[in-house]
TORLUMTI-869956 format. One record per residue (C-alpha): x, y, z; residue in one letter. Coordinates in steps of 0.05 Angstrom, whole numbers. Example, Ala and Ser with C-alpha at 12.3 -4.5 7.8 and 13.67 -1.06 7.14 Angstrom:
2
       xx       yy       zz   r
      246      -90      156   a
      273      -21      143   s
***
This chain:
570
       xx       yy       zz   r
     -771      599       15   x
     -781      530       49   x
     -720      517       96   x
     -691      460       60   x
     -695      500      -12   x
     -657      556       35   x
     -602      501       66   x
     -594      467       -8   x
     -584      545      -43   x
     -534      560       14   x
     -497      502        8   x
     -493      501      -77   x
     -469      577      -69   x
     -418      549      -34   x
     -393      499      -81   x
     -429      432      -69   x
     -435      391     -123   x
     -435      320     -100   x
     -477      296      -44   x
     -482      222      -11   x
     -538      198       23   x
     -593      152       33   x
     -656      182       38   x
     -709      172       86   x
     -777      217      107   x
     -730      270      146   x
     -683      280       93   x
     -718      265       36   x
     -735      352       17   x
     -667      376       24   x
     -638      316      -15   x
     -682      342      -73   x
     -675      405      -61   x
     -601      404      -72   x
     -614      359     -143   x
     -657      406     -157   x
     -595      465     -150   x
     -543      423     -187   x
     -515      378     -142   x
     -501      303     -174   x
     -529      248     -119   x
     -505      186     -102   x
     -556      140      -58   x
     -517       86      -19   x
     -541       20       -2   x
     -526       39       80   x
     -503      107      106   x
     -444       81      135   x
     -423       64       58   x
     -453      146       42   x
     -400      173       94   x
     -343      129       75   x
     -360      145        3   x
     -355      221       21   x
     -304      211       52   x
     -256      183        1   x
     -284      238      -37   x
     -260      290       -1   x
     -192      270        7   x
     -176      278      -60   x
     -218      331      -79   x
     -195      378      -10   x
     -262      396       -9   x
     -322      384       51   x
     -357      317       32   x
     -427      320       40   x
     -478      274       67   x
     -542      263       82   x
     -581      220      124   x
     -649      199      158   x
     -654      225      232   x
     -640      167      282   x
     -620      103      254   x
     -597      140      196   x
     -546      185      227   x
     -523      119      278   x
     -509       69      223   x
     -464      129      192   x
     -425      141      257   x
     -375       84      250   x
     -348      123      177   x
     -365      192      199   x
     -317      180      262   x
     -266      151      219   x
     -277      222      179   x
     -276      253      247   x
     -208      225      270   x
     -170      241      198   x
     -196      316      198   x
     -232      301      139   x
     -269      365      122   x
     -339      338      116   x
     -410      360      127   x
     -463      312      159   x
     -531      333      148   x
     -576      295      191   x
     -646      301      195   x
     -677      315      270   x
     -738      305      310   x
     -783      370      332   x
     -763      405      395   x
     -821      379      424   x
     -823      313      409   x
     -791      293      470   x
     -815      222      469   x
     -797      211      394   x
     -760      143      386   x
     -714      172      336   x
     -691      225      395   x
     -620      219      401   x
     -566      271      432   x
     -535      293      367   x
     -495      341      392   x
     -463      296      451   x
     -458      236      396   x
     -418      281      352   x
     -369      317      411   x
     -364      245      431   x
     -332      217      360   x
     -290      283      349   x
     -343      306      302   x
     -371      391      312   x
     -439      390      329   x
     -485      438      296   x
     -560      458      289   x
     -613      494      246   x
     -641      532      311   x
     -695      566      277   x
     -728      585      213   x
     -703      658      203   x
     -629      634      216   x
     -626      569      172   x
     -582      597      117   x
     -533      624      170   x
     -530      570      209   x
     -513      524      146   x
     -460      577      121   x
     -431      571      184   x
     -420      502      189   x
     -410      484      127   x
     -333      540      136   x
     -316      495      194   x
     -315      437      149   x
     -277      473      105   x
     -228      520      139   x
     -226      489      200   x
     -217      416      158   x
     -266      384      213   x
     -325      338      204   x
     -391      377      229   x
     -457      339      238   x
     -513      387      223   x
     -573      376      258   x
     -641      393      216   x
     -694      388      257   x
     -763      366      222   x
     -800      428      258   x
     -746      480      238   x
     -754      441      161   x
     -824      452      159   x
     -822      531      173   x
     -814      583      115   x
     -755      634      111   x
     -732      686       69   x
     -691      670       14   x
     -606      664       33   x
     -563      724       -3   x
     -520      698      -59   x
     -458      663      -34   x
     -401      644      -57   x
     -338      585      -50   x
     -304      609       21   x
     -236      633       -5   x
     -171      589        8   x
     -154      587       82   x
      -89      627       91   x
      -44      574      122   x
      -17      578      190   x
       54      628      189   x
      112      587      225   x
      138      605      288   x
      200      642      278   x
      242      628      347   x
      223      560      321   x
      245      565      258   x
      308      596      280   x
      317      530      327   x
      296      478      274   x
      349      507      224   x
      402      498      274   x
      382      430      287   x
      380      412      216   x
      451      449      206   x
      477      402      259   x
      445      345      228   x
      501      289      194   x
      437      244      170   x
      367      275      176   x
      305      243      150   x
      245      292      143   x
      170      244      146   x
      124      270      111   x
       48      267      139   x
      -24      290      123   x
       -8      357      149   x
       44      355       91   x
        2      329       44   x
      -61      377       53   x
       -4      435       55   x
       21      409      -10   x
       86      417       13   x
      127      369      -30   x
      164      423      -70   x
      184      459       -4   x
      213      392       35   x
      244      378      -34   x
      286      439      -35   x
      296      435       46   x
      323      369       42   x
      370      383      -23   x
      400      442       18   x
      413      396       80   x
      428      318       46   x
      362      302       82   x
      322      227       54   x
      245      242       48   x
      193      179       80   x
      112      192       85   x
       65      171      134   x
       15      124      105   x
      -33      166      101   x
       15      208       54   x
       45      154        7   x
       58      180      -52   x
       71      245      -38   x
      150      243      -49   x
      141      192     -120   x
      200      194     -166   x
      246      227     -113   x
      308      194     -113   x
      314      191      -39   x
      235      172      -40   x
      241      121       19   x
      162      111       18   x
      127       99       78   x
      157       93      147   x
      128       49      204   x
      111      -20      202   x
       97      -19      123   x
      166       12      116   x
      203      -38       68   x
      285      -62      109   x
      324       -8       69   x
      279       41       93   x
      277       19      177   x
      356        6      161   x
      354       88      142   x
      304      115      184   x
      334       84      249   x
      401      106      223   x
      386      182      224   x
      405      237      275   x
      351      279      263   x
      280      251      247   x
      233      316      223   x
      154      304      225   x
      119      344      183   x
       52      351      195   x
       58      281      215   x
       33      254      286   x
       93      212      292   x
       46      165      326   x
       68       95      349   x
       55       61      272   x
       95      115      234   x
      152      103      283   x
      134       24      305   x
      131       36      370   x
      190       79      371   x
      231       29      346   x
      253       76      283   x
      280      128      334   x
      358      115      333   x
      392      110      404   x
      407      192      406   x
      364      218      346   x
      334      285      360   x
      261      286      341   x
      230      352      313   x
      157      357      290   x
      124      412      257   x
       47      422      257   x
       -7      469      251   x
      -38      449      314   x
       12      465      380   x
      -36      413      411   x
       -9      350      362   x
       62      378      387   x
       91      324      424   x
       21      288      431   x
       37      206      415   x
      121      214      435   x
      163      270      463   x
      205      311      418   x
      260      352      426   x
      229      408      383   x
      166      438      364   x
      154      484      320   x
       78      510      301   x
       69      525      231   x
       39      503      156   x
       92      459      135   x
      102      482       71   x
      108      559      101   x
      152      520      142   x
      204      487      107   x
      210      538       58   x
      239      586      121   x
      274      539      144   x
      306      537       73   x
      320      617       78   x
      349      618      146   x
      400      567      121   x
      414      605       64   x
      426      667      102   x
      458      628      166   x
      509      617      100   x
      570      569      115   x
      539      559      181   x
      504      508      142   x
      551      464      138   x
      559      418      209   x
      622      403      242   x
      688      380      205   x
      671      315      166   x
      597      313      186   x
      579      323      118   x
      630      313       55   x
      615      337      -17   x
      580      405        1   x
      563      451      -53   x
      529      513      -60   x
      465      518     -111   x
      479      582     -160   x
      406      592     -175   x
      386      600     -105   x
      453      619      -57   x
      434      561       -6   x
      499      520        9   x
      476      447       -3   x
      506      390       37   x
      505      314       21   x
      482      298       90   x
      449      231       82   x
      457      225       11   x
      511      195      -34   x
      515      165     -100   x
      528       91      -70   x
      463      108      -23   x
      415      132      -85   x
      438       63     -122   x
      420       28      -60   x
      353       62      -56   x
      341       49     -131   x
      351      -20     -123   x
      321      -37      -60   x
      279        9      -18   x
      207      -31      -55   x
      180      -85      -16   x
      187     -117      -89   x
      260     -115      -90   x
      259     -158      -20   x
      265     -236      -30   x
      222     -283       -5   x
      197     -352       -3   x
      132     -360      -45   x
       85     -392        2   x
       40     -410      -56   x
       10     -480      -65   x
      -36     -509     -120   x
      -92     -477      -84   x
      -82     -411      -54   x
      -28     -348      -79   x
       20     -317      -32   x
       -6     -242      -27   x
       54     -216      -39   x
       54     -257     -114   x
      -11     -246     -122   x
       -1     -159     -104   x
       64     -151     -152   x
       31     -189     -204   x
      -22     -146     -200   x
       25      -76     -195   x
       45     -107     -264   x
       -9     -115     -297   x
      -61      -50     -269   x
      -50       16     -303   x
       -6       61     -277   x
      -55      115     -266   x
      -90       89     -202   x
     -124       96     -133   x
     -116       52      -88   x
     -166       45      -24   x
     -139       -1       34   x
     -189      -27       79   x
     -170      -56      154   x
     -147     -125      167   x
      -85     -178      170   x
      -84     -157       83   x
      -67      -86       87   x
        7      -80       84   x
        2     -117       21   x
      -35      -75      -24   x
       10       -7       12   x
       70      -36       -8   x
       65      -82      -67   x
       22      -32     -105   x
       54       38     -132   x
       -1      102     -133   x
       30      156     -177   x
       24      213     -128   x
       -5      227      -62   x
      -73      227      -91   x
      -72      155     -115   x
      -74      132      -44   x
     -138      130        7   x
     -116      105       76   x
     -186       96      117   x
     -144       74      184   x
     -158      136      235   x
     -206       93      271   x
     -174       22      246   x
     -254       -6      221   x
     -262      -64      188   x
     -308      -53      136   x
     -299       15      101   x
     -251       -4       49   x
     -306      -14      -17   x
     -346       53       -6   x
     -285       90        6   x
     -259       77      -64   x
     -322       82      -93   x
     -317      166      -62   x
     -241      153      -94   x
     -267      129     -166   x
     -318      192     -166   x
     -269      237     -145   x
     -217      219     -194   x
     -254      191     -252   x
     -187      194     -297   x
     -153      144     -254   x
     -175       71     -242   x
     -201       57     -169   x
     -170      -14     -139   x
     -201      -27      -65   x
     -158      -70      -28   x
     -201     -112       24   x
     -205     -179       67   x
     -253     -226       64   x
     -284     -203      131   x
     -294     -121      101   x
     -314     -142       30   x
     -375     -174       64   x
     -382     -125      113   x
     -391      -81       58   x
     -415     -123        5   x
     -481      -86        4   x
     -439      -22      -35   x
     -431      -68     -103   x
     -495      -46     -125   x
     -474       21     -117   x
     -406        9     -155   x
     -447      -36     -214   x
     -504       21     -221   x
     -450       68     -227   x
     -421       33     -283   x
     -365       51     -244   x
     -296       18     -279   x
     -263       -1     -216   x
     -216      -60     -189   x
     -239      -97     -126   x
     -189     -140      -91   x
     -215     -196      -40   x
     -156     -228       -1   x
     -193     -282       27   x
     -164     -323       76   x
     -228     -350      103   x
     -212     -315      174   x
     -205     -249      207   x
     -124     -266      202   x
     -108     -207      247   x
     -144     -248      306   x
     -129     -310      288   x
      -52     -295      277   x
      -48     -261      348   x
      -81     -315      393   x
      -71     -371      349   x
        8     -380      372   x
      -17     -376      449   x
      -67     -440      430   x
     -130     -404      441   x
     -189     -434      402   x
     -208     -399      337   x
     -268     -419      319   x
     -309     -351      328   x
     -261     -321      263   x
     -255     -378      221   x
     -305     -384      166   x
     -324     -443      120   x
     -304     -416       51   x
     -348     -368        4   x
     -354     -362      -67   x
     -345     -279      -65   x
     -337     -286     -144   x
     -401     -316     -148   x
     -435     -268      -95   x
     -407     -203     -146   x
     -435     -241     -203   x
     -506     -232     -172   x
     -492     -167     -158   x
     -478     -154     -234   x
     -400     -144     -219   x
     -349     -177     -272   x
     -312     -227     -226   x
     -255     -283     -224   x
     -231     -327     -169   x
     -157     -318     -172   x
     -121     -381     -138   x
      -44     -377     -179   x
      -15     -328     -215   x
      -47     -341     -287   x
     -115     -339     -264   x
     -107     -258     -267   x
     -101     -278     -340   x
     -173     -252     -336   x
     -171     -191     -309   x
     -121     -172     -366   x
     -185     -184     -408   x
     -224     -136     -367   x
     -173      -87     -373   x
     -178      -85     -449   x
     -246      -83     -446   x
     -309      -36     -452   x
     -301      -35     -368   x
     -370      -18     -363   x
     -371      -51     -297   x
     -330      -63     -244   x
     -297     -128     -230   x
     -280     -167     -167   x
     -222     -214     -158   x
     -229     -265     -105   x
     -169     -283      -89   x
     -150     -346      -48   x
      -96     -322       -7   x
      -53     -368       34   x
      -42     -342      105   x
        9     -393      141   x
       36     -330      185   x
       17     -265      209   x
       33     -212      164   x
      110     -173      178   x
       75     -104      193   x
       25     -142      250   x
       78     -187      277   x
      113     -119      292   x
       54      -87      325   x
       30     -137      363   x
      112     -145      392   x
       95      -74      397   x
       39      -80      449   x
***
């Protein structure tokens, strides 16, 4: 068997089924070799577009994306999305084409392996013929069980020899998730006993865990409220002490809470310095606790008081038993916690903690960046995001995914718009790139073909990117683009425009980005007040056999509330 027929059989064993790429001459056999086995192919307009499509993918699939590219140029204009991968433990696999051992003068000779160690990425290689089909089995269960992003190198001289076909293989079984500590269990129950208002954030530990159900019953037992990272919005929806995401995108009822609490939990969540602005959301006395599979992420962007190793789910669920055993020890001091009851299906002792009845109507009315006033900035020419992203909340199915990319725009679409779960929500910010935003919800709108895919973008990323709307319109692919164009890259020009530096190298004359998706075959509407989206209600109860951009004239007087607060923050 030819190597590549032997790396495609491995990896379709294994369970790969969709594969991004653009091909070139090194890549071009194992690409059809896969087709060939099954897998469904998806040919980007750039590689960088191919990784950020995988991706997306595989964050709502939990499965290794897969790529391929081109040796050389092919792998480099990937790196800026495979890093991104890289930095979110994305479990993805990279196959990148190679020169020959010997072709030590080859322009397309790179140092794979010190490119990939340098990005966070595991380096890997096809070392010879007779060990291709081990070599890909082997990285292709780090991707998955180790959830890393491997870049397999294939060199063109190990493609060209001949091996003997790979034994059958089969889908590596689930990864048994880490056990908790127990001496920190033990300590993290008595923490939370002692607690009078815990608050338990939620991040992408939590999320890959799938540990809602376990926090859920942890925090009923203690009165604990329940916030996400961004990168795990969603994951506490319809919750009644849901109080969405914490950081700078958390809405005032939510900083109000979070600050107000005596014992902040992060589970598998960094707790890095935009979950917790800065520290900001850490009340004068709180204890911190954090809870993570890795004893390395312990303590890594702030101190805490406790760390405990562990899945979280695995996690909170003990936590949960050695309350219920620890018995009226539950309960904290006299008058730390009023109302306390005791659950007859399960034993556990419950407290209010946090929670009351005047609290949960509070919440209900007011913890959505909706429910917050404001002064429309609007004029007769350009919307106010925030008009322009409830009016759209309104009117765009419930049943959603919304992609994010990076800019001044992106607190508008993660608060203004509602994702059903934690799968309606793809957060490309690990590495904080401009750019990656369109392909990452086209990887969301193949993964979850029974929602509808909105990207979120500025005006900077959506023609960064722009070259993916072919890829979206030969799809067919029924998805939502939204282009808040301000004309600028607003993050610069809000954060040395008030110190009078010049702006001219990020202001832009204007574009006609509805007219650009037009050529591109896109359906598309330049959205300047609120009835304009009277159009994309007409999409919407159409055939959507393509997708359709809204350019949307956005006016941009100040800097954002979430940057203002990180740039006080630095």
């Amino acid at each position: 068997m030819r190597v590549p027929d032997a790396v495609a059989s491995v990896l379709a064993g294994l369970g790969a089924d969709t594969v991004f790429g653009l091909v070139g001459s090194g890549n071009f056999h194992v690409t059809n070799a896969l087709i060939a086995r099954g897998a469904r192919f998806i040919a980007a307009r750039h590689e960088c577009g191919a990784a950020s499509m995988a991706d997306g993918w595989a964050r709502l699939t939990g499965r290794p994306g897969i790529v391929t590219v081109h040796q050389g140029p092919g792998l480099t204009n990937a790196i800026t999305a495979i890093t991104e991968a890289a930095k979110s433990r994305t479990p993805m696999l990279v196959l990148s084409a190679d020169v020959a051992a010997g072709a030590v003068r080859s322009n397309f000779r790179i140092d794979m392996a010190g490119l990939a160690q340098a990005i966070g990425a595991v380096p890997a290689r096809l070392h010879s013929p007779g060990f291709a089909a081990d070599d890909t089995a082997r990285a292709y269960r780090t991707a998955a069980e180790d959830r890393r992003t491997v870049i397999l190198a294939l060199p063109l001289d190990v493609q060209a020899g001949e091996c003997e076909g790979p034994p059958a293989t089969q889908p590596p079984p689930a990864v048994a998730p880490a056990p908790p500590d127990h001496d920190g269990v033990a300590r993290l129950a008595a923490a939370i006993g002692r607690a009078r208002r815990p608050v338990f954030i939620a991040g992408r530990g939590a999320r890959v865990s799938g540990a809602r159900r376990a926090l859920e019953r942890l925090a009923d037992a203690c009165g604990a409220l329940l916030a996400t990272s961004a990168a795990a919005k969603g994951l506490f929806r319809g919750n009644p002490w849901d109080l969405d995401i914490s950081g700078g995108f958390a809405s005032p009822l939510a900083a109000e809470l979070i600050r107000g609490a005596d014992l902040v939990v992060g589970w598998g969540c960094s707790l890095n310095t935009w979950t917790l602005r800065h520290g900001r959301l850490i009340g004068e006395g709180a204890t911190v606790a954090q809870v993570d599979t890795d004893p390395a992420a312990l303590g890594m962007h702030r101190p805490v008081d406790l760390g405990v190793t562990g899945d979280a789910a695995l996690t909170a669920d003990a936590v949960t038993e050695a309350l219920a055993g620890a018995g009226a020890d539950l309960a904290p001091e006299a008058g730390a916690v009023t109302g306390a009851r005791t659950g007859a299906a399960t034993g556990i002792r419950h407290g209010t903690g946090y929670r009351s009845e005047e609290l949960r109507q509070r919440i209900a009315r007011g913890i959505r960046w909706r429910d917050v006033p404001y002064d429309d900035d609007s004029t007769a020419s350009r919307i106010d995001p925030r008009t322009l992203t409830a009016a759209l909340d309104d009117l765009l199915p419930a049943e959603r995914v919304v992609a994010v990319d990076s800019g001044n725009f992106m607190g508008y679409p993660s608060m203004y718009l509602s994702v059903p779960d934690e799968n309606g929500f793809t957060f490309t910010q690990a590495y904080q790139s401009v750019g990656l935003g369109l392909a990452s919800a086209i990887g969301s709108a193949i993964a979850r073909p029974d929602r509808l895919a909105v990207a979120a973008l500025g005006d900077g990323g959506a023609l960064m990117g722009i070259s993916e709307l072919e890829t979206a319109v030969r799809l067919a692919l029924p998805m939502v683009i939204v282009v808040y164009d301000d004309e600028a890259y607003g993050a610069e020009v809000h954060h040395f425009g008030p110190d009078g530096h010049p702006l001219d190298t990020v202001r832009f004359p204007p574009a006609d980005i509805a007219g650009i998706a037009r050529g591109f075959g896109c359906a598309a509407l330049t959205v300047r007040r609120r009835e304009d989206l009277a159009g994309a209600g007409d999409w919407l109860d159409g055939p959507r056999d393509r997708p359709l951009l809204i350019d949307a004239k956005v006016t941009s007087t100040a800097g954002a509330w979430w940057l203002e607060e990180a740039f006080r923050g630095h």
